[in-house]
PDB file with SEQRES, HELIX, SHEET and CRYST1 records, atoms N, CA, C and O in Angstrom:
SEQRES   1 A   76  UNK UNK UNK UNK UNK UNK UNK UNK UNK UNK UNK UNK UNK          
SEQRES   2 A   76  UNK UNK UNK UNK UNK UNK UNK UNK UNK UNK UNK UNK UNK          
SEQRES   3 A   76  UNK UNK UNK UNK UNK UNK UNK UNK UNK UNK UNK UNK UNK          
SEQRES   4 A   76  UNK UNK UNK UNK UNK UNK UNK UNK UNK UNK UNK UNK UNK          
SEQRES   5 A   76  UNK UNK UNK UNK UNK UNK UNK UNK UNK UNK UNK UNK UNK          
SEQRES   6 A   76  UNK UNK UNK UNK UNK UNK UNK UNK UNK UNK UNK                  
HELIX    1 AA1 UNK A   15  UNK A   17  5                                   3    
HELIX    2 AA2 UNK A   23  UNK A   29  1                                   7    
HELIX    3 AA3 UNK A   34  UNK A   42  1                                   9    
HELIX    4 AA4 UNK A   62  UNK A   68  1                                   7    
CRYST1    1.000    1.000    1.000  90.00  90.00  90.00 P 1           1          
ATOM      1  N   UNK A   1      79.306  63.887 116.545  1.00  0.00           N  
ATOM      2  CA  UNK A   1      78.593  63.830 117.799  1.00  0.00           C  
ATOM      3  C   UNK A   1      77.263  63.129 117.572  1.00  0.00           C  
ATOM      4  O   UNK A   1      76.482  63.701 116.812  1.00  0.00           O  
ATOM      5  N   UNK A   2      76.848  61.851 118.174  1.00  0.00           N  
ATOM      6  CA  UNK A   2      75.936  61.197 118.358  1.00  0.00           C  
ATOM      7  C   UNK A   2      74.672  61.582 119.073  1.00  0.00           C  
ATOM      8  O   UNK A   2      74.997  62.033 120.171  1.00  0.00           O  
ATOM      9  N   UNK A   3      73.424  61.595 118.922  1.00  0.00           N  
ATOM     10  CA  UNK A   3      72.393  61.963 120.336  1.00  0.00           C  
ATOM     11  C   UNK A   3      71.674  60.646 120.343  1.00  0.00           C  
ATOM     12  O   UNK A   3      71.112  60.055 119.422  1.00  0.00           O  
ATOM     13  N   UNK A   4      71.833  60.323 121.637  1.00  0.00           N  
ATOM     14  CA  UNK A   4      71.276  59.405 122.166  1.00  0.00           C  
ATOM     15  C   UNK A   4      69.941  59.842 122.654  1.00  0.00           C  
ATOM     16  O   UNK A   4      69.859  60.848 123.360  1.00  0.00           O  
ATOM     17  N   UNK A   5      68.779  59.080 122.290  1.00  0.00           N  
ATOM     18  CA  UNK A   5      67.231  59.052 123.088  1.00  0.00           C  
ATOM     19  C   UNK A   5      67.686  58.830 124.098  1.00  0.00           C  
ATOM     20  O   UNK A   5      68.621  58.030 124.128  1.00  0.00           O  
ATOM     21  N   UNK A   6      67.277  59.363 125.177  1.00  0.00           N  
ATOM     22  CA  UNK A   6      66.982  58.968 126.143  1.00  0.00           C  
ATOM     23  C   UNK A   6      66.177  57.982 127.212  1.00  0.00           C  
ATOM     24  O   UNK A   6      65.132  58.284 127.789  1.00  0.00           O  
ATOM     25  N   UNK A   7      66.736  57.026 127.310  1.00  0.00           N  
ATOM     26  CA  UNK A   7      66.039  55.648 128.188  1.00  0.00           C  
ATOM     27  C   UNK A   7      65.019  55.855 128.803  1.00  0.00           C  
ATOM     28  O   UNK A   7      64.917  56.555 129.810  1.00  0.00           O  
ATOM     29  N   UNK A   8      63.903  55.078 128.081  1.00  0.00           N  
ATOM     30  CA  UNK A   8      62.430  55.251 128.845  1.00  0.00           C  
ATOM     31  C   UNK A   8      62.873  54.916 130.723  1.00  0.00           C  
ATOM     32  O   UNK A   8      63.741  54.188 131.205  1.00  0.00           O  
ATOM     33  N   UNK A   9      61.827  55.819 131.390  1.00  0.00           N  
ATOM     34  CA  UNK A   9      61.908  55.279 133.001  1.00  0.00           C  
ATOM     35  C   UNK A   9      61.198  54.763 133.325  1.00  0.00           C  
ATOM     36  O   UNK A   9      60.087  55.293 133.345  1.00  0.00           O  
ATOM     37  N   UNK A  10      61.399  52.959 133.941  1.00  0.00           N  
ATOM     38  CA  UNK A  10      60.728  52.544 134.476  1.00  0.00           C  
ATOM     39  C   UNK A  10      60.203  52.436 135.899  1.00  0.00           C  
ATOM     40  O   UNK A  10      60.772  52.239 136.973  1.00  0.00           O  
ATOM     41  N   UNK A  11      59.137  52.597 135.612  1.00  0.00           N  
ATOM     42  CA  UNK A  11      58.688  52.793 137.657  1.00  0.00           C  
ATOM     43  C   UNK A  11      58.989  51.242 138.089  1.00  0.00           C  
ATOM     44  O   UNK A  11      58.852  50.277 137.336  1.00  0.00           O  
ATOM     45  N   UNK A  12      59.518  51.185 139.743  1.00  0.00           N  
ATOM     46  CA  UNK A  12      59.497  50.202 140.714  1.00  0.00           C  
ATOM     47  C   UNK A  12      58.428  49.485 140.135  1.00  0.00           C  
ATOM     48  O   UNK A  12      57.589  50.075 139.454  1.00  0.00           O  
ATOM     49  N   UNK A  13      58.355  47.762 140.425  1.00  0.00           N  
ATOM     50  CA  UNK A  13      57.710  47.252 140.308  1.00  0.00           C  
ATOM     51  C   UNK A  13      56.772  47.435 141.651  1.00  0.00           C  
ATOM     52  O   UNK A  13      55.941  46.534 141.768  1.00  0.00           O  
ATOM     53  N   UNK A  14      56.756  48.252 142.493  1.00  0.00           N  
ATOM     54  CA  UNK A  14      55.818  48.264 143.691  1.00  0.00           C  
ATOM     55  C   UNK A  14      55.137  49.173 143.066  1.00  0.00           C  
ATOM     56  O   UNK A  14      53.959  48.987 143.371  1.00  0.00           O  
ATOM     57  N   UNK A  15      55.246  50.232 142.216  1.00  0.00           N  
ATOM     58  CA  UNK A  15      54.403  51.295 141.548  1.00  0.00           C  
ATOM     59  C   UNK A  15      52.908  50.262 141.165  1.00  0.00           C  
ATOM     60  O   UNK A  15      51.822  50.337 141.741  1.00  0.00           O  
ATOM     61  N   UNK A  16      53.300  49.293 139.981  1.00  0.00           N  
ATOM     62  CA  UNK A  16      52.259  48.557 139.771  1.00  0.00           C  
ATOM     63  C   UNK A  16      51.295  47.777 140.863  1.00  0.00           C  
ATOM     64  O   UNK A  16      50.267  47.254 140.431  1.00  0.00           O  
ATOM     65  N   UNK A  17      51.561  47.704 142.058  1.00  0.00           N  
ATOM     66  CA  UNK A  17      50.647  46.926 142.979  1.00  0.00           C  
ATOM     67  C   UNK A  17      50.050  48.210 143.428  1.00  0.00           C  
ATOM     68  O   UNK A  17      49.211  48.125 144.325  1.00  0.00           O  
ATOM     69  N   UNK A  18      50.364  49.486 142.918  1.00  0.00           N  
ATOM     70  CA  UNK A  18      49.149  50.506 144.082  1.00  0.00           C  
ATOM     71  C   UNK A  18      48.170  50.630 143.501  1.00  0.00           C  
ATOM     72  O   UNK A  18      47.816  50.289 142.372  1.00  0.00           O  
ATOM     73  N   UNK A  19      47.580  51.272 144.509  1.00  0.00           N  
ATOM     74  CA  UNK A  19      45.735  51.345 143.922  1.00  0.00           C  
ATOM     75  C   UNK A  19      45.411  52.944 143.892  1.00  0.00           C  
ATOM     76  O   UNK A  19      45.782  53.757 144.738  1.00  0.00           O  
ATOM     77  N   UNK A  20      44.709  53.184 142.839  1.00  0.00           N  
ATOM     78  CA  UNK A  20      44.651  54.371 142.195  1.00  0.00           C  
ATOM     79  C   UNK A  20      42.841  54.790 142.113  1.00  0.00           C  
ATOM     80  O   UNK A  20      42.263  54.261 141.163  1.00  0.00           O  
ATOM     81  N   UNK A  21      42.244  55.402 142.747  1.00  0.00           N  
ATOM     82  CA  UNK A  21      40.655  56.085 142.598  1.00  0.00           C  
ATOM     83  C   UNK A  21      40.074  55.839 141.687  1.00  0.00           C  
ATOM     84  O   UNK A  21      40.725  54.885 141.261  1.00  0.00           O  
ATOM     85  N   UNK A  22      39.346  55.972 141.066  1.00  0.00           N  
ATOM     86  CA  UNK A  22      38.303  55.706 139.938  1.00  0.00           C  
ATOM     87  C   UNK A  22      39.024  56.486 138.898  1.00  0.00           C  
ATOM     88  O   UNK A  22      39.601  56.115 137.876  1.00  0.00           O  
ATOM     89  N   UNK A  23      38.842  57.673 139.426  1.00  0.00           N  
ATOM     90  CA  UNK A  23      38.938  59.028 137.878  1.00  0.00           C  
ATOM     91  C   UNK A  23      40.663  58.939 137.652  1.00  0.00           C  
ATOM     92  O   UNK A  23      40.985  59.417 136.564  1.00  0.00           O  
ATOM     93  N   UNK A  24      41.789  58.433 138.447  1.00  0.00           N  
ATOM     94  CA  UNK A  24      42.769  57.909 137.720  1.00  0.00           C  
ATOM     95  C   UNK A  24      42.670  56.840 136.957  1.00  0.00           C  
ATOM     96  O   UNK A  24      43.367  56.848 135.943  1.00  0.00           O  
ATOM     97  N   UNK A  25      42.109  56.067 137.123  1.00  0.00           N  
ATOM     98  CA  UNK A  25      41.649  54.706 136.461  1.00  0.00           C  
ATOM     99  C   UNK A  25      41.123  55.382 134.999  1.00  0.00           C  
ATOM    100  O   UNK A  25      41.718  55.152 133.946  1.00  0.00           O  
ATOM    101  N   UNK A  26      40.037  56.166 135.073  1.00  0.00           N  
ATOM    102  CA  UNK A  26      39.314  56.238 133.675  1.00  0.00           C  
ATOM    103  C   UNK A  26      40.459  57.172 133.173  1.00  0.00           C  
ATOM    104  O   UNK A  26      40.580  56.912 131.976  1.00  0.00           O  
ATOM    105  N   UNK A  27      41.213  57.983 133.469  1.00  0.00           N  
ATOM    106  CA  UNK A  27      42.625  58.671 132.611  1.00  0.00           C  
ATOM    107  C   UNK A  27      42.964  57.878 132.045  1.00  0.00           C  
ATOM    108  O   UNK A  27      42.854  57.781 130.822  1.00  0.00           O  
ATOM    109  N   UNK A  28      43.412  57.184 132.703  1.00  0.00           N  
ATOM    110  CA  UNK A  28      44.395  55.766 132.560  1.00  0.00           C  
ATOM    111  C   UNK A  28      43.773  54.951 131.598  1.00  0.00           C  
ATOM    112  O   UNK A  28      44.565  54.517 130.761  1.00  0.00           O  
ATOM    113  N   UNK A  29      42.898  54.695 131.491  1.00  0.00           N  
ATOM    114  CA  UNK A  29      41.914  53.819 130.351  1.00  0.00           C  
ATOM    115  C   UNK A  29      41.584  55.021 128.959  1.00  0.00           C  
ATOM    116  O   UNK A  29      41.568  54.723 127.765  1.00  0.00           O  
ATOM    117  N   UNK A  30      41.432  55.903 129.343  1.00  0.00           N  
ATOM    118  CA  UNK A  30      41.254  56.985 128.200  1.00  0.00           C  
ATOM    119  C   UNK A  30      39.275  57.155 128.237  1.00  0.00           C  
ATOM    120  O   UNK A  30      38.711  57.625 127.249  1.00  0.00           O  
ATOM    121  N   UNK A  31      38.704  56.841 129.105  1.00  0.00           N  
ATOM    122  CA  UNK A  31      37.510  56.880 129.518  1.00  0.00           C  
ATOM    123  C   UNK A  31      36.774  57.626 130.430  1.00  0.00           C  
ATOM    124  O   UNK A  31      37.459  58.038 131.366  1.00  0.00           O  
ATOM    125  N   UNK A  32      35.529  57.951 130.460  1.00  0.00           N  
ATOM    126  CA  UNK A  32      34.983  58.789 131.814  1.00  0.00           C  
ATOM    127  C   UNK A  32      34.803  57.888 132.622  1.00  0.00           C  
ATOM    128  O   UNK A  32      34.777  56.674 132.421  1.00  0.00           O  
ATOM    129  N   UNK A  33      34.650  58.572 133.744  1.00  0.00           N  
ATOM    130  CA  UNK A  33      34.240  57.660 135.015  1.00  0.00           C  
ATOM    131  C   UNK A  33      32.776  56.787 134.660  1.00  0.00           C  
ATOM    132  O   UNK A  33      32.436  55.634 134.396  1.00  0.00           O  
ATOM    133  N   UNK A  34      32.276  57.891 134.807  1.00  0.00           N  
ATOM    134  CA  UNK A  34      30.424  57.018 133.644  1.00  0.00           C  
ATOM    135  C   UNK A  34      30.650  55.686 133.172  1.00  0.00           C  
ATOM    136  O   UNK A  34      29.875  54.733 133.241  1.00  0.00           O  
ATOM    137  N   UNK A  35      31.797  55.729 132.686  1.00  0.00           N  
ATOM    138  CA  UNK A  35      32.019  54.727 131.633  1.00  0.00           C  
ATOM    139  C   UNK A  35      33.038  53.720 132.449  1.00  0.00           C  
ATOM    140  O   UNK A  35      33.185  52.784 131.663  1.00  0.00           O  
ATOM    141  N   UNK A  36      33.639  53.503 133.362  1.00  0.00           N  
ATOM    142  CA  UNK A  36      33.989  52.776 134.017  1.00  0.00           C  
ATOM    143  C   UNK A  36      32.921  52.057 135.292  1.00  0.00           C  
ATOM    144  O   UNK A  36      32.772  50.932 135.769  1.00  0.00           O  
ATOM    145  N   UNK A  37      32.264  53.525 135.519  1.00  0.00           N  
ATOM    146  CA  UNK A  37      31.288  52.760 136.438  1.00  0.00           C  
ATOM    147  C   UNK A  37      30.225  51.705 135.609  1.00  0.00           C  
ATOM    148  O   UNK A  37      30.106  50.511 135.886  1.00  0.00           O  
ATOM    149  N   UNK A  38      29.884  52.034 135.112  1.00  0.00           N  
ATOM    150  CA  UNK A  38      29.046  51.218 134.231  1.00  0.00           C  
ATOM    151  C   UNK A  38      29.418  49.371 133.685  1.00  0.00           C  
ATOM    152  O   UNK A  38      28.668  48.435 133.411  1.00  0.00           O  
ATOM    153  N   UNK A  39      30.810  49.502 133.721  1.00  0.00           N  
ATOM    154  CA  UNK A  39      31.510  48.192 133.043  1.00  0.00           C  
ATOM    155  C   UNK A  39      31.752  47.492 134.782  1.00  0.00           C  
ATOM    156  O   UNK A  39      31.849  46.274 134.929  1.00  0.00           O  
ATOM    157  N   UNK A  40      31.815  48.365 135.865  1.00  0.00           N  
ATOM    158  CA  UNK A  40      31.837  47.948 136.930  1.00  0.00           C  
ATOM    159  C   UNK A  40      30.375  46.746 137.367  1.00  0.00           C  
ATOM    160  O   UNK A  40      30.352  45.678 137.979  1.00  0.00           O  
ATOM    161  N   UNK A  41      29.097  47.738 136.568  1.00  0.00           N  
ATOM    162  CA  UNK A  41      27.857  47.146 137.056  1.00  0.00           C  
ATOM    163  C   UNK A  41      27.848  45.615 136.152  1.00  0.00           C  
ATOM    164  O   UNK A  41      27.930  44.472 136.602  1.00  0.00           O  
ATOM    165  N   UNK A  42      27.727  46.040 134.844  1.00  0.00           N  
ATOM    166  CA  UNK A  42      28.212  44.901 133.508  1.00  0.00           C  
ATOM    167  C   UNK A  42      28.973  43.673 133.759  1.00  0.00           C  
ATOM    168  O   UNK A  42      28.556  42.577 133.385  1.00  0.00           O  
ATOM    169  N   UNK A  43      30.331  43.871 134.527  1.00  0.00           N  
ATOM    170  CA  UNK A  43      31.021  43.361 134.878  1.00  0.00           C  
ATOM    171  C   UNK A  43      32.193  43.255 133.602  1.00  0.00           C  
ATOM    172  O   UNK A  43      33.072  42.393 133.590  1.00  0.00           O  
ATOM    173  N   UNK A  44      32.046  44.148 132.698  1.00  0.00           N  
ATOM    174  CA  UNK A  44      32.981  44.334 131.647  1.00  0.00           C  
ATOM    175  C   UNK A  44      34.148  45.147 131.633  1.00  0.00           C  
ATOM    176  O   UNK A  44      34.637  45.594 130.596  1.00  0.00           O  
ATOM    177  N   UNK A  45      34.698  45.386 133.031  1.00  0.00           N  
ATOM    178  CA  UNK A  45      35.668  46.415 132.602  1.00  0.00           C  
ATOM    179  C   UNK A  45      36.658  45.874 133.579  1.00  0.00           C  
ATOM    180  O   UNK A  45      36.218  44.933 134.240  1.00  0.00           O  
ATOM    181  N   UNK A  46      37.468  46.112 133.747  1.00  0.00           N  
ATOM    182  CA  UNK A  46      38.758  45.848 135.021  1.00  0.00           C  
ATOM    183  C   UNK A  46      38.452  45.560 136.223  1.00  0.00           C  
ATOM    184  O   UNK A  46      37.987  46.458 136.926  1.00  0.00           O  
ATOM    185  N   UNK A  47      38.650  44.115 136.811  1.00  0.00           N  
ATOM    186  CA  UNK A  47      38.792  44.073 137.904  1.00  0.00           C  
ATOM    187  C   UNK A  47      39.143  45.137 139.236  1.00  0.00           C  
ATOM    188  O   UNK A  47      40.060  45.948 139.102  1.00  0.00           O  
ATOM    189  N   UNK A  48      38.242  45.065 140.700  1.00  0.00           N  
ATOM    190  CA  UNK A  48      37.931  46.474 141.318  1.00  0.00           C  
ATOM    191  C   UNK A  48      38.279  45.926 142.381  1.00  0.00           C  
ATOM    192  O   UNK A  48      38.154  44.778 142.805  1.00  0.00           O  
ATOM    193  N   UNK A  49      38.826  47.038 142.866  1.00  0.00           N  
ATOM    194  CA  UNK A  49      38.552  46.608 144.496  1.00  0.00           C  
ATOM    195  C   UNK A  49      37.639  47.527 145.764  1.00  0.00           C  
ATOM    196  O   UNK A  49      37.896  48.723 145.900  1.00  0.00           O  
ATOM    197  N   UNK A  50      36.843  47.023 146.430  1.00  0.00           N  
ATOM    198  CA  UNK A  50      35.888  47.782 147.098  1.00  0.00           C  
ATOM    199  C   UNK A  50      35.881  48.156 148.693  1.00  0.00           C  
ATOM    200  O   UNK A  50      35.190  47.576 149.531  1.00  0.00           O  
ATOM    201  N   UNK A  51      36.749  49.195 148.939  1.00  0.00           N  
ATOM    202  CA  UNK A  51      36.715  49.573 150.786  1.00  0.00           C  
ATOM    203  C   UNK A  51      36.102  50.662 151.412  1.00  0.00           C  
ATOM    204  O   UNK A  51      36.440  51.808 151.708  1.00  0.00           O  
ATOM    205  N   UNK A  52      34.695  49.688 151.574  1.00  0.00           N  
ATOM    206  CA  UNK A  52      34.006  50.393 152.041  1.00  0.00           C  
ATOM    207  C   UNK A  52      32.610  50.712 150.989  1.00  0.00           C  
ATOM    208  O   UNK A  52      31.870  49.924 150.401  1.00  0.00           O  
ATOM    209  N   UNK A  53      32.624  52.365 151.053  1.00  0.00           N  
ATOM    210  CA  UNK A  53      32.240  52.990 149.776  1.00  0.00           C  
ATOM    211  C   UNK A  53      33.315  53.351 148.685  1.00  0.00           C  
ATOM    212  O   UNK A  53      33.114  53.564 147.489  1.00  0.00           O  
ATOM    213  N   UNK A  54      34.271  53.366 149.242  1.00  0.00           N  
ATOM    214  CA  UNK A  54      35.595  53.277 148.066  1.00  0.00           C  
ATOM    215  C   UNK A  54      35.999  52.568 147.238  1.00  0.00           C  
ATOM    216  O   UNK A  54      36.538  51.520 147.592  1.00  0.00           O  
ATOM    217  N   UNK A  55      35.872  52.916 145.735  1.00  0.00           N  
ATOM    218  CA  UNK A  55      36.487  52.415 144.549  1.00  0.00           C  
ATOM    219  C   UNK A  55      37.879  51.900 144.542  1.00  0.00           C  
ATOM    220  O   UNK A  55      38.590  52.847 144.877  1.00  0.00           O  
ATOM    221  N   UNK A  56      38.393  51.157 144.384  1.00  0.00           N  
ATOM    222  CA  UNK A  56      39.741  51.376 144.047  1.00  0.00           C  
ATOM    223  C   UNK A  56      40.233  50.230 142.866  1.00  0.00           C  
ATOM    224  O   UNK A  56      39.619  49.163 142.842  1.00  0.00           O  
ATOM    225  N   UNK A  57      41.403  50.473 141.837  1.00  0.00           N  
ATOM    226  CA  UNK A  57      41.781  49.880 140.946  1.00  0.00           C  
ATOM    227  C   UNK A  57      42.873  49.900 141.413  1.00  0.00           C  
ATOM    228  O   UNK A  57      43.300  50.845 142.078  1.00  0.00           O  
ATOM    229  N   UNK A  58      43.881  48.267 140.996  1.00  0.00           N  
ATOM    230  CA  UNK A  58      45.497  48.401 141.079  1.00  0.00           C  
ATOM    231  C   UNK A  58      45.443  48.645 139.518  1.00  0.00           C  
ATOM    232  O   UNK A  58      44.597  48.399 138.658  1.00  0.00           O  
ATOM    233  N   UNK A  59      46.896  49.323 139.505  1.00  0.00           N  
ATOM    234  CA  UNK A  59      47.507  49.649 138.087  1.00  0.00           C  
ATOM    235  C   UNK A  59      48.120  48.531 137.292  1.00  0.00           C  
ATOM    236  O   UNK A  59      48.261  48.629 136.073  1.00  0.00           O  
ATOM    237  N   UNK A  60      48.565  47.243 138.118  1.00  0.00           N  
ATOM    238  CA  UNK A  60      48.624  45.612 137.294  1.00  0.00           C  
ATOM    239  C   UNK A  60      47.728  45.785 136.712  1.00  0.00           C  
ATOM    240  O   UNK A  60      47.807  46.483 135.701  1.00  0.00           O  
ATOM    241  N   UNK A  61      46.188  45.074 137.214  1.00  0.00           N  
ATOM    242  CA  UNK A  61      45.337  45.014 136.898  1.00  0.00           C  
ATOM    243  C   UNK A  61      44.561  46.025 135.410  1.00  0.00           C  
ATOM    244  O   UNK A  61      43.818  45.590 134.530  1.00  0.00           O  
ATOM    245  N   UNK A  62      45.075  47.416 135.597  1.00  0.00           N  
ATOM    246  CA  UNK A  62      44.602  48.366 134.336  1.00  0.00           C  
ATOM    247  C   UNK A  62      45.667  47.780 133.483  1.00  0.00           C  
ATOM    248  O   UNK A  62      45.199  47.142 132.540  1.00  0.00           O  
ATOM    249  N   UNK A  63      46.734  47.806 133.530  1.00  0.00           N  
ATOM    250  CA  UNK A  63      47.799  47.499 132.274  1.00  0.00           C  
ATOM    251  C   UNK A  63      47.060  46.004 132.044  1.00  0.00           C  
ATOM    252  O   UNK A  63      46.197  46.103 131.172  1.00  0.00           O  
ATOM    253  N   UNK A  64      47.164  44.718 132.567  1.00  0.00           N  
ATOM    254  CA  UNK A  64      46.951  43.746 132.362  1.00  0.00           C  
ATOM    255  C   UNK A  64      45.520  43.541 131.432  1.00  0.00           C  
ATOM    256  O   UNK A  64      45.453  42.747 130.494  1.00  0.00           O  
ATOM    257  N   UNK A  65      44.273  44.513 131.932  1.00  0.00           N  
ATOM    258  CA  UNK A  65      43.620  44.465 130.970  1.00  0.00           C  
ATOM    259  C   UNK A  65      43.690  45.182 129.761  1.00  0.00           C  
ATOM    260  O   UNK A  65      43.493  44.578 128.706  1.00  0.00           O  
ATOM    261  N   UNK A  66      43.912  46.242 129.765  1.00  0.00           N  
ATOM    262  CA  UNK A  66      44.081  47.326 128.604  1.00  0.00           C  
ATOM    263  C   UNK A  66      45.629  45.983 127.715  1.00  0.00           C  
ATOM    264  O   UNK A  66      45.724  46.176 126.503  1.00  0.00           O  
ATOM    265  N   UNK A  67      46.310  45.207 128.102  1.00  0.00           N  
ATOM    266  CA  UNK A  67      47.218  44.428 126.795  1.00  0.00           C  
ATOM    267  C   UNK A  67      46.644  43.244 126.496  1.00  0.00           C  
ATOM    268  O   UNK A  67      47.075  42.602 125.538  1.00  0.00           O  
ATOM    269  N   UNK A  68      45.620  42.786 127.237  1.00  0.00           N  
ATOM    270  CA  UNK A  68      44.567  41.777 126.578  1.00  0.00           C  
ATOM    271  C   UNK A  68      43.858  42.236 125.432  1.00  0.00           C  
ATOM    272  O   UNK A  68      43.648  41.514 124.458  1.00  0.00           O  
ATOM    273  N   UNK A  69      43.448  43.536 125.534  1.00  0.00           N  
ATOM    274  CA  UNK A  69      42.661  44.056 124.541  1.00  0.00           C  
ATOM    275  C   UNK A  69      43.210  44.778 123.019  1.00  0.00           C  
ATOM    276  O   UNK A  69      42.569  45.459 122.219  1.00  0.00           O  
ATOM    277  N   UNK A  70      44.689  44.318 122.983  1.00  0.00           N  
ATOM    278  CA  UNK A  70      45.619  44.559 122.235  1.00  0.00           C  
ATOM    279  C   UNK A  70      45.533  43.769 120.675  1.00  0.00           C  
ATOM    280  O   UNK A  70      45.466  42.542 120.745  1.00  0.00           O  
ATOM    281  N   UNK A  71      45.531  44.116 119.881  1.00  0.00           N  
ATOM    282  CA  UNK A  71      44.754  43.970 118.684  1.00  0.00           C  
ATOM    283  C   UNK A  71      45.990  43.920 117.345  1.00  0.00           C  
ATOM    284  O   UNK A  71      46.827  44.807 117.510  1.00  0.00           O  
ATOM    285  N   UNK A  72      46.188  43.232 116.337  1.00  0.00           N  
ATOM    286  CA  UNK A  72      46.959  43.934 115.143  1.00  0.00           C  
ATOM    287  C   UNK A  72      45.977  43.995 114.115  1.00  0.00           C  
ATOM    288  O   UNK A  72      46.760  43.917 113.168  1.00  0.00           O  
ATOM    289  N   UNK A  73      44.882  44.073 113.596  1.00  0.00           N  
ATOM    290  CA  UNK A  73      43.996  44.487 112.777  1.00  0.00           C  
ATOM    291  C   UNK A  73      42.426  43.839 113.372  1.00  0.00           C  
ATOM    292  O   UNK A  73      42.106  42.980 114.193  1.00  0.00           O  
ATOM    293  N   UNK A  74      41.606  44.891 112.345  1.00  0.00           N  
ATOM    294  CA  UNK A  74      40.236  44.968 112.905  1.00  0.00           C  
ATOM    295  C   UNK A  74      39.310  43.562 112.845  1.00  0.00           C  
ATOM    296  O   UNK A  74      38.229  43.505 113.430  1.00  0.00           O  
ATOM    297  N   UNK A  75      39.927  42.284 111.971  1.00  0.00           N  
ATOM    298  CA  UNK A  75      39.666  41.369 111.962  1.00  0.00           C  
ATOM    299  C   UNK A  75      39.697  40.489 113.127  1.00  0.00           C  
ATOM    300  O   UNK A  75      39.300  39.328 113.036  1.00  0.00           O  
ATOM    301  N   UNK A  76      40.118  40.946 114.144  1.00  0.00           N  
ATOM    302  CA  UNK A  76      40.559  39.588 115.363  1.00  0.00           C  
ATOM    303  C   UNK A  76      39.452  39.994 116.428  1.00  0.00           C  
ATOM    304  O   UNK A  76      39.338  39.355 117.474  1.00  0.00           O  
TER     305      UNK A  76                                                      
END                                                                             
């Protein structure tokens, strides 16, 4: 008897176009909000989107930056 892993699940590609609050965003980054707002002012952190007084991040956009920043040793 064989056990098979079980097949990662991938979300809809419409999952990736939604937009997610700040403090999902900094989960999602592994960061505090502090620390997102801040790269917001900088202009160093993930592209934002702004309605209103409302924050908002798409989840493209977090994946897309978080695999730019993708590294194979401390030299690069």
């Amino acid at each position: 008897m064989t056990t098979e892993s079980p097949s990662p699940i991938t979300p809809p590609a419409e999952y990736w176009e939604g937009f997610i609050p700040e403090g999902d965003a900094a989960d999602y980054l592994c960061q505090s909000v502090r620390t997102i707002q801040k790269w917001r002012v900088t202009g160093g952190g993930p592209e934002f989107y702004k309605f209103g007084r409302s924050v908002r991040y798409r989840r493209r956009d977090l994946r897309q930056w978080v695999e730019e920043r993708r590294r194979a040793h401390t030299s690069q």
